[in-house]
C-alpha positions as CSV (number, residue, x, y, z in Angstrom):
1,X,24.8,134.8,3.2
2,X,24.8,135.1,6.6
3,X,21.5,133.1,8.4
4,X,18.9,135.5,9.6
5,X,19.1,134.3,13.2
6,X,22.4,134.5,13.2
7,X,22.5,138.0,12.0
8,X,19.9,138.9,14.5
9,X,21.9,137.7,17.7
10,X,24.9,139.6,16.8
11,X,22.8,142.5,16.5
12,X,21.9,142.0,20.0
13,X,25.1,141.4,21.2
14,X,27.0,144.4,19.5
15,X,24.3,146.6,20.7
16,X,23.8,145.5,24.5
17,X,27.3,146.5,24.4
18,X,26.8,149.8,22.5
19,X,28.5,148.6,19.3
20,X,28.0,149.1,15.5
21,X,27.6,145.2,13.9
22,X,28.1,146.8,10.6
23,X,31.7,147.9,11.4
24,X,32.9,144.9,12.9
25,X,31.6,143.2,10.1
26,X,34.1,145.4,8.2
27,X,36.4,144.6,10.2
28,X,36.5,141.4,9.7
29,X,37.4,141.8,5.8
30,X,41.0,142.5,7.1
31,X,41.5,140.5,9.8
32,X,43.9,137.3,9.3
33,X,43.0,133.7,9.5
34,X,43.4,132.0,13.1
35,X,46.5,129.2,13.2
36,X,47.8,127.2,15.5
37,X,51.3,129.0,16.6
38,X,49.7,132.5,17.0
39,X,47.0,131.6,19.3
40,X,49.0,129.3,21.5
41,X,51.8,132.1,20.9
42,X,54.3,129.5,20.5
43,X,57.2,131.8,19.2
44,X,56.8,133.2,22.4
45,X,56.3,130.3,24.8
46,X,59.8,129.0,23.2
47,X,61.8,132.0,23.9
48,X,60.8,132.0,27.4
49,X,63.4,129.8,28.7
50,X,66.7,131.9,29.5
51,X,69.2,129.5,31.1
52,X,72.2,131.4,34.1
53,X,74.6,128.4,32.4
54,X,75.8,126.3,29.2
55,X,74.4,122.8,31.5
56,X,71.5,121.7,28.9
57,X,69.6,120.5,31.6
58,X,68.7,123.8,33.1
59,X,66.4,124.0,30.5
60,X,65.1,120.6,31.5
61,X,64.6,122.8,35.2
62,X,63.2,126.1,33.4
63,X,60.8,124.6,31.5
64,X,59.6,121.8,34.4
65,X,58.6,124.8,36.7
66,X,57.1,126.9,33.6
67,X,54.7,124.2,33.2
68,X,53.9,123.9,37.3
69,X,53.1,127.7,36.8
70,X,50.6,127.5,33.8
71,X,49.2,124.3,35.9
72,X,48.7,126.7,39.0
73,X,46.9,129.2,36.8
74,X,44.2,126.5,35.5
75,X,44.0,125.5,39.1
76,X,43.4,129.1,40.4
77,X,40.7,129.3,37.9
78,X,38.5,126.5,38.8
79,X,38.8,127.7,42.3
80,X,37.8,131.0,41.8
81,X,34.5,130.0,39.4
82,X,33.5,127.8,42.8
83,X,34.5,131.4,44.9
84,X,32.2,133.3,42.5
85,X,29.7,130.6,41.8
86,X,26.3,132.4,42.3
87,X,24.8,129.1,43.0
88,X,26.5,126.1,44.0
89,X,25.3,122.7,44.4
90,X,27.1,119.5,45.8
91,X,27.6,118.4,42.6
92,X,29.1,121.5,40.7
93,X,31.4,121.6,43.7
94,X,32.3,118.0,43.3
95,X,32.9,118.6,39.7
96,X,35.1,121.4,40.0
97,X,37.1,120.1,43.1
98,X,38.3,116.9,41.2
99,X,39.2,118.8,37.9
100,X,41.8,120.6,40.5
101,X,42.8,117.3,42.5
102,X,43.4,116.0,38.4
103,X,46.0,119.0,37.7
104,X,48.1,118.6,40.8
105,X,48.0,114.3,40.0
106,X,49.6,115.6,36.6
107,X,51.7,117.8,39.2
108,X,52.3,114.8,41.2
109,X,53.3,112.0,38.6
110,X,55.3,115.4,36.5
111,X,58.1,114.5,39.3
112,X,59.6,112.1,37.5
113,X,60.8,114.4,35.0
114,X,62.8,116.5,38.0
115,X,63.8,113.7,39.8
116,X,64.7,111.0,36.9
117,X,64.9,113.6,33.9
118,X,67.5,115.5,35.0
119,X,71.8,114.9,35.5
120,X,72.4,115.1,39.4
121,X,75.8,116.7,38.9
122,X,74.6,119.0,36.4
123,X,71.8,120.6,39.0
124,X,74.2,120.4,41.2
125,X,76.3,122.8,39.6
126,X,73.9,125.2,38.2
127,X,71.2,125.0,41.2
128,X,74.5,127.2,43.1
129,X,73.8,130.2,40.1
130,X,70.6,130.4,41.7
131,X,70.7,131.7,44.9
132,X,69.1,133.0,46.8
133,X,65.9,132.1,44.8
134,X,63.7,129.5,46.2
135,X,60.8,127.6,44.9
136,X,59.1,128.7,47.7
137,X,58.7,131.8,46.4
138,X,56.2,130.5,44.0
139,X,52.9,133.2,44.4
140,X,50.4,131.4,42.6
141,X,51.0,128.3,45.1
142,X,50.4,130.4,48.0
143,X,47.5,131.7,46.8
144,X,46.0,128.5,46.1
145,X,46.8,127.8,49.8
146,X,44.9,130.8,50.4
147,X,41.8,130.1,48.5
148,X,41.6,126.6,49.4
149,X,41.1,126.8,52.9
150,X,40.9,129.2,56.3
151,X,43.8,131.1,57.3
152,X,44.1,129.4,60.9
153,X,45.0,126.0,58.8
154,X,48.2,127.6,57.2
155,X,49.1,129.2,60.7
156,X,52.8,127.6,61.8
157,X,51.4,124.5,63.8
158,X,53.8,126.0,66.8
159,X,51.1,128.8,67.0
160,X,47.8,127.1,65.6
161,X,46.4,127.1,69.0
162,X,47.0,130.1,70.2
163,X,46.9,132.7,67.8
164,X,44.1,134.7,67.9
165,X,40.9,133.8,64.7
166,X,40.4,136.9,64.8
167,X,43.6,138.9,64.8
168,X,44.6,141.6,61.8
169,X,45.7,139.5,58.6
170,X,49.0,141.5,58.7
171,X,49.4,139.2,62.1
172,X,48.4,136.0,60.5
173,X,50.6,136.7,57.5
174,X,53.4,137.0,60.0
175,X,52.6,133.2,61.2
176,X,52.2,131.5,58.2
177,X,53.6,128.2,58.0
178,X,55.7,128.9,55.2
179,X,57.5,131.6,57.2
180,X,59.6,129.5,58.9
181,X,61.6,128.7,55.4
182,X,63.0,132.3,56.4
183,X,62.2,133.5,59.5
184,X,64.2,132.7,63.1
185,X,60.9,133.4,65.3
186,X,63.1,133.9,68.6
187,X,65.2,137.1,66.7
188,X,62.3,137.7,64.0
189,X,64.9,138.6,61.4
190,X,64.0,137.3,57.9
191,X,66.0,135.8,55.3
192,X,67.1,137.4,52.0
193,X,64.8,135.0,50.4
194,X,61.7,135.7,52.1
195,X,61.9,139.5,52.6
196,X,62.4,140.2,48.6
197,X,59.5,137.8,48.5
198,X,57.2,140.1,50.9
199,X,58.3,142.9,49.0
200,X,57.0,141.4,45.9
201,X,53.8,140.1,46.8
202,X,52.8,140.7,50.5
203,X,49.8,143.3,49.7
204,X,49.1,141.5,46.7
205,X,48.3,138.6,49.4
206,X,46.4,140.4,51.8
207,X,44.0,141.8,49.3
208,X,43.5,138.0,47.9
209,X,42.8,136.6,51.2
210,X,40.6,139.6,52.1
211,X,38.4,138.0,49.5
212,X,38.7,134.2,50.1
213,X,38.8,134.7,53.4
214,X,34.7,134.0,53.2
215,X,35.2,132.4,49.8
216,X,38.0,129.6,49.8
217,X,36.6,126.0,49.2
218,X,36.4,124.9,52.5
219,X,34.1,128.0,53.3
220,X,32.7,127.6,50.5
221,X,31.6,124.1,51.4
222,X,30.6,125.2,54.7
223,X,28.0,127.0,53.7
224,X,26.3,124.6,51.6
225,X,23.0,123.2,52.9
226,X,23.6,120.2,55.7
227,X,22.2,118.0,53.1
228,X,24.7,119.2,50.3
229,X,27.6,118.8,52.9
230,X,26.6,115.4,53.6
231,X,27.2,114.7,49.5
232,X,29.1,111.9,49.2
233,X,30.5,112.1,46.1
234,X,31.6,116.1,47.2
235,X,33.5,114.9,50.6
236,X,35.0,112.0,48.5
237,X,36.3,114.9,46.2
238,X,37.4,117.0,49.0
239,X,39.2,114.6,51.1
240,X,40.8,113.5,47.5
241,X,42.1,117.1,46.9
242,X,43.1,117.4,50.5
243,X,45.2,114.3,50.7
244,X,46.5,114.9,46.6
245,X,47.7,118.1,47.7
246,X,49.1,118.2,51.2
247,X,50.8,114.7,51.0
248,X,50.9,113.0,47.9
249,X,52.2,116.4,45.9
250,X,54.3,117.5,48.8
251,X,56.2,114.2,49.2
252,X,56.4,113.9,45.4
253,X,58.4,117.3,45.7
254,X,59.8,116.1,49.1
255,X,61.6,113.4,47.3
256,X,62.8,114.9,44.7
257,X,64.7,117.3,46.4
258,X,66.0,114.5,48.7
259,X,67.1,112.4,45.7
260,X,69.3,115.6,44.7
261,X,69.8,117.5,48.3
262,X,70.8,114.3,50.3
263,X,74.1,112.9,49.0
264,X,75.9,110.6,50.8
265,X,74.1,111.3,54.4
266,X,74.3,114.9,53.8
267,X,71.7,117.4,53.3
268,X,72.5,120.2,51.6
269,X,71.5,123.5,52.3
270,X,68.4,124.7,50.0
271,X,68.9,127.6,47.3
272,X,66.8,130.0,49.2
273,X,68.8,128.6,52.9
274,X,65.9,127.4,54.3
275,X,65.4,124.3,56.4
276,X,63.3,122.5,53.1
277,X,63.0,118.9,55.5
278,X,60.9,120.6,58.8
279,X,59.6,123.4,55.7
280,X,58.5,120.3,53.4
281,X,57.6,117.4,55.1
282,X,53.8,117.3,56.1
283,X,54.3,115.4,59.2
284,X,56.1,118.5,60.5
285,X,53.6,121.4,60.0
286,X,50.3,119.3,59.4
287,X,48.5,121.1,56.5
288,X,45.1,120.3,56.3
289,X,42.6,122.3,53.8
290,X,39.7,120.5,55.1
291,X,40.4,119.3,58.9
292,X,36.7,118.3,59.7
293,X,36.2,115.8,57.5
294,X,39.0,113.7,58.4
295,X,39.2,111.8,61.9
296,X,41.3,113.0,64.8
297,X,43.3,109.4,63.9
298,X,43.9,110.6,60.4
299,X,44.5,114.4,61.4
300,X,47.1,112.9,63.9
301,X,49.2,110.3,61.5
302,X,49.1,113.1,58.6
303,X,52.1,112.4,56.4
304,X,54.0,110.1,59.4
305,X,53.2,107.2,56.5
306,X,55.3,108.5,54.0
């Protein structure tokens, strides 16, 4: 028998949402047990790894960035409950901002497998079946670029200055930092690489950061109370995420491609052809989700440390 209060709150909630109980109560006669490999949809998951060669450590490759993806997703979703938060207090904030900095440490420390896990002549020989692709073309990173912080902090540093805070996004998009992985700026022409990747996902951008463009974390933390932004335990977390993802994870990634890209004095070219050292290296564009609340010292030594 089912307890009377519980009976009663489903009642509730199947008619709030205009719903017989009584017939999903039926349903449930036919419905099949949960288990483990249907709800994580293993099967599926396992069959998602289609290799371009017979190299077994392609798969090593496939899956490595599979699981950077599903990471990105659980990161995107604790930045958009802060971007929706009705309420937000220092603390909440706080809370949320170092379950994100903890994904991209997994991120950070996952390195290892690329960099140590893998046969450098093996990438080396199936890394040339995937051009023109580029990890740079990952979406779900940019947008977390996006929601993280104001557009004018992801502006090429060559045109941070000057561009105008209040131009059409279209125009900002067109002077992102990441552009330069494709774009000569004196001709304009594009690469390959980076036009299929506008093609794909360029509105699909614009709409996202017509949104967090008032909503991204730093925003976000803007508008708290003075009080609230003088939290220590939240500026702790901020700086944390800030230095965890524009240094720490980018020179993680950095190195990795070094440790297969740079062989014998040489640096090869990158999949997509862009110039990954200048693209990668933080010292070089200066990313900064956060820029107040780190000193002109620090803003100026970003990433020449490392």
């Amino acid at each position: 028998m089912l307890k009377e209060g519980i009976t009663h709150k489903l009642e509730e909630k199947y008619k709030s949402l205009g719903q017989d109980l009584e017939t999903h109560l039926d349903g449930l006669l036919y419905s099949k047990p949960m288990n483990y490999w249907d709800y994580i949809q293993t099967d599926v998951l396992l069959n998602l790894q289609v290799t371009r060669t017979s190299l077994p450590d392609e798969k090593v490759f496939i899956m490595y960035h599979q699981v950077t993806e599903l990471l990105f997703k659980m990161i995107l979703s604790e930045i958009e409950q802060v971007a929706k938060a009705p309420k937000l207090t220092a603390s909440v904030f706080a809370d949320k901002i170092m379950r994100v900095s903890r994904y991209f440490d997994v991120l950070t420390s996952s390195f290892s497998i690329m960099k140590d896990g893998m046969d450098v002549e093996q990438y080396n020989k199936f890394r040339t079946t995937l051009t023109p692709a580029s990890g740079f073309q990952s979406a779900q990173y940019r947008k977390i670029e996006f929601a993280s912080t104001e557009l004018i902090n992801l502006i090429d540093k060559r045109f941070r200055n000057t561009i105008d805070r209040n131009s059409s996004y279209e125009n900002a998009f067109e002077h992102l930092y990441w552009q330069a992985a494709g774009k000569d700026y004196k001709t304009g022409k594009k690469s390959y690489t980076l036009t299929v990747f506008e093609e794909r996902y360029k509105d699909e951008f614009i709409r996202f950061t017509q949104f967090y463009n008032k909503n991204n974390l730093w925003s976000k933390f803007k508008s708290l109370p003075a009080k609230e932004q003088t939290n220590k335990a939240l500026v702790k977390a901020m700086r944390h995420y800030d230095y965890t993802v524009n240094i720490k994870w980018v020179m993680a990634h950095y190195n990795t491609a070094n440790h297969y890209l740079n062989i014998g004095g040489k640096t090869a070219e990158a999949t997509g052809g862009s110039e990954w050292v200048k693209y990668m290296h933080p010292k070089y564009q200066k990313r900064i989700f956060f820029p107040e609340l780190w000193t002109t010292k620090e803003r100026d030594n970003w990433g020449t440390n490392m």
